[in-house]
Steps between C-alpha positions, in 0.01 A plus 500: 500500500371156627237542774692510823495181744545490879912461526689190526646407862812326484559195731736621702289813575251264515716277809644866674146605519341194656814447769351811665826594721730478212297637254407831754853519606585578078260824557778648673842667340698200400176359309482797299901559460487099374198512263651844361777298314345386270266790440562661117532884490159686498530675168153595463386862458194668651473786289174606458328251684272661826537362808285550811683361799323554861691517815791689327697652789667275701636153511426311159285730315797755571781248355221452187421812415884570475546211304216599281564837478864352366341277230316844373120454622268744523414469852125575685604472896221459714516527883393683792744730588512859248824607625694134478333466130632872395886442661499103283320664201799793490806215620382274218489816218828608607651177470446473102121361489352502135246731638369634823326253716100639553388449896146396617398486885309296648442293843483157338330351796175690407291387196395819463810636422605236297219537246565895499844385405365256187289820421819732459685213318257445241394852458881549301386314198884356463583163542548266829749234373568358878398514856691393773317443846770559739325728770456285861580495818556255787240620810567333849240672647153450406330819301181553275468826239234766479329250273440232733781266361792322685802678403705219427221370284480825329873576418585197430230340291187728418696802356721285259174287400287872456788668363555252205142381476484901373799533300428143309319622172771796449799235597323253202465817227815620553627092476605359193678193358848640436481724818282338763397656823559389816361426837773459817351429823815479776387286771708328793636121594302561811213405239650130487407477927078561413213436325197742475230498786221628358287478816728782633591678238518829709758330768237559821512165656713435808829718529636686171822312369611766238742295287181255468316755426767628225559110393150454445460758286832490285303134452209711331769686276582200373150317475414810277833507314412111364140602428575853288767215304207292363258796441764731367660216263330574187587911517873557499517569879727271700473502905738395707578478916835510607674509885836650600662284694567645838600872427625716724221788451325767794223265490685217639702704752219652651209223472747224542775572756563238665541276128695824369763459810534160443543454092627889466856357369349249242236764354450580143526885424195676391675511120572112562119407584396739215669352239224268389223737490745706316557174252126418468425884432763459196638218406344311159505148628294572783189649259553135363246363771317575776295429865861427620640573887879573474815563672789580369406496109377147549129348576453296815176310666267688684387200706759316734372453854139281597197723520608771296331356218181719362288343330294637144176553683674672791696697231155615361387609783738706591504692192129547584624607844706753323229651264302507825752717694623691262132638352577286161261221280517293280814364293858653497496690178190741566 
């Protein structure tokens, strides 16, 4: 298998994308019910292959895991609630899953309990063939953890960067050519509004704007998701960020009421703004490159508005940031 390449944009993605209105008005239902024509069938199996997916039991981590479960992973769901994990865990084995799906809790918005979570994972010696950061949350009000951090900050961006900063070395053994592994990091269009201020990276100066704060950070996701690309080229891994569209999920409803009262009728379902992390989970072509940021099965800029440009050195020093924060040196793969 040829080394994988960052995927090719097509022009008219390319035009939809930098129109702005146009191109955000496709992230509702009619974009995805016209891109979905000329979709092929998924035929893909997932037998076999682990999956840890975070943020399982609601919204789009509900509508993948089902999808997953469907397509015969071997599911690890990891989220804070026991109960919530146990009722998905038995509704997915009752509804013909390969296997049982294993639970793992943990309050992602600590870094404590995120590396007691990589501890767990990699004390099973099996394999990690894909991790899907899906856990976040929207906060309108401004809160900081036990640890000190922003919670925002800490949902959003340190866990996923922690979490698969951990997991790397067992994601690249259990990698290989024919059956590489796979990195999904779902982010948000609100990323296309923001760049990263790294002179506030905790969100403490003047009054707390939470989808900023969320923006800001789904930025990060995808800062990291281009950098792990480069690093990760050489080892079978391929890492991807993706964005739903607007779905109608509990996240929106409750964070975002006033946007959910006024686009409810055009919003994608949760299965609807899964369906790509579902696709880059499985499907062949998209091991075929990598450091992409998709929607709807298809890559799309990252950059469209002024001043949401970041630049290398910034880049560079927000993975330093990162390390900082999150208790971690030196380069991605110790």
């Amino acid at each position: 298998m040829p080394t994988p390449q960052s995927p090719k944009i097509s022009f008219l993605n390319r035009v939809m994308d930098r129109t702005v209105v146009p191109g955000m008005l496709s992230f509702a239902r009619p974009g995805y019910a016209l891109r979905r024509l000329c979709w092929k069938p998924l035929e893909e199996r997932l037998d076999g292959r682990r999956v840890v997916i975070t943020g399982p039991t609601s919204g789009l981590g509900l509508a993948t895991t089902h999808a997953l479960a469907d397509l015969g992973a071997s599911l690890v769901l990891v989220g804070r609630d026991r109960g919530k994990l146990e009722k998905l865990a038995e509704e997915v084995a009752g509804e013909g899953a390969s296997e049982a799906p294993t639970i793992e809790v943990a309050e992602l918005s600590l870094m404590s309990e995120v590396r007691d979570l990589a501890d767990r994972l990699l004390a099973d010696p099996g394999p990690i063939h894909t991790l899907i950061n899906n856990a976040g949350a929207l906060f309108n009000e401004r809160d900081v953890t036990s640890e000190g951090n922003e919670r925002s900050l800490a949902l959003n961006l340190l866990s996923p960067f922690l979490l698969t900063r951990l997991l790397l070395p067992r994601l690249v053994e259990s990698a290989t050519e024919t059956d590489p592994g796979r990195i999904i990091n779902v982010s948000s269009g609100g990323m296309y509004t923001t760049g990263i201020s790294l002179s506030d990276l905790q969100n403490e100066r003047g009054e707390y704007n939470g989808p900023g704060a969320y923006a800001r950070a789904k930025r990060g996701q995808l800062i990291l998701t281009e950098r792990w690309a480069r690093e990760l080229a050489d080892s079978h891994v391929v890492v991807h960020a993706m964005h739903p569209g607007w779905a109608d999920t509990p996240g929106v409803r409750t964070s975002l009421p006033t946007f959910f009262k006024v686009t409810k009728s055009i919003l994608r379902s949760p299965e609807e703004g899964a369906d790509t992390i579902v696709w880059l989970a499985a499907a062949a072509e998209a091991a075929q490159s990598t450091g992409g940021f998709w929607l709807d099965r298809a890559p799309h800029l990252t950059e469209v508005l002024p001043k949401t440009h970041v630049s290398q050195t910034r880049r560079e020093q927000l993975w330093e940031a990162l390390e900082e924060l999150t208790g971690l040196v030196g380069t991605s793969r110790d």
